[in-house]
C-alpha positions in Angstrom: 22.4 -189.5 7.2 24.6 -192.3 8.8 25.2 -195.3 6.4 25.2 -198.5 8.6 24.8 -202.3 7.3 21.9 -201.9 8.3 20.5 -199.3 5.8 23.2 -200.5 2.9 20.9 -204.0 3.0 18.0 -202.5 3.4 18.6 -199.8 0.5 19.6 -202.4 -1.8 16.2 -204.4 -0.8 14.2 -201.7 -1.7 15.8 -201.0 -5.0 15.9 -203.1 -8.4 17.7 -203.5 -10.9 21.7 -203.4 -11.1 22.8 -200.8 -8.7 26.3 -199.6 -10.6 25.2 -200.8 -14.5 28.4 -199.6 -16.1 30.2 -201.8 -13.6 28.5 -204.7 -14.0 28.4 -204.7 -17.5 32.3 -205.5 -17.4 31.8 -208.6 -15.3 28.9 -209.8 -16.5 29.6 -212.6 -18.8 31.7 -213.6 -15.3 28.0 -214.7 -13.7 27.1 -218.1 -13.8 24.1 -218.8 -15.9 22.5 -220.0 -12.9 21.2 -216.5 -11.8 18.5 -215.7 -14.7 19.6 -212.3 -15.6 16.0 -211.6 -17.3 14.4 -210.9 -13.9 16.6 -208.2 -13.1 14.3 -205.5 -12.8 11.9 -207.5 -11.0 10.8 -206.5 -7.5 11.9 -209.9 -5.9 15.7 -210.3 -7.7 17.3 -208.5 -5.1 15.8 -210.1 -2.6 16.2 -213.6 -3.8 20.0 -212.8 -4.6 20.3 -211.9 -1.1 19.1 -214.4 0.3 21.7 -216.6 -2.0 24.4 -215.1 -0.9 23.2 -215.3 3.1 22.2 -219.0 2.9 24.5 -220.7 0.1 21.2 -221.9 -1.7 18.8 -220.6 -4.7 16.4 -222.0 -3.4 14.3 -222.2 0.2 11.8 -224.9 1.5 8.7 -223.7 1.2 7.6 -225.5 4.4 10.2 -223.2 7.0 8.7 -220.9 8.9 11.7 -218.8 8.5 15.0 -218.2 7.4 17.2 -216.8 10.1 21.0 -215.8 10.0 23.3 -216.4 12.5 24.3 -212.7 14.3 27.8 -213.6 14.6 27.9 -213.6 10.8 25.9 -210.0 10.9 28.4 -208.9 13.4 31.1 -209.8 11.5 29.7 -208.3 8.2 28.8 -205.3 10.2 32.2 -204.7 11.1 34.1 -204.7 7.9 31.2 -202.8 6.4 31.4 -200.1 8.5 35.2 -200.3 8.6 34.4 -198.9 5.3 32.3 -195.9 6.1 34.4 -194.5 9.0 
């Protein structure tokens, strides 16, 4: 099986919980207390930290009808990504 951004994302979507533990126990006194730890092992954490880390905001308007990312930014992320893999 090929791993592309595209199945790295949507791996990590599907999963919960930390995905390399012993790793992140090392940095974790690092995070800021802004991202509650206690739902870790929730289905939505990952999602929600994604969508931090693609928007710059915790938080999302309730009233959009969307969120989209610009592809550019995919493209870009795409590339070093799979500079990665090769």
């Amino acid at each position: 099986m090929t791993t592309t951004i595209y199945t790295l994302i949507e791996d990590f979507l599907q999963g919960s919980g930390i995905p390399c533990p012993t790793l992140f126990a090392e940095v974790r006194d690092s995070f800021s207390s802004a991202i509650s730890l206690d739902m870790v092992d929730t289905a939505a954490f990952r999602s929600q930290v994604f969508l931090w880390a693609a928007t710059g905001s915790p938080t999302i308007d309730p009233g959009l009808q969307g969120v989209s990312v610009c592809s550019f930014h995919i493209q870009y992320c795409r590339d070093i990504v799979n500079s990665y893999f090769l």
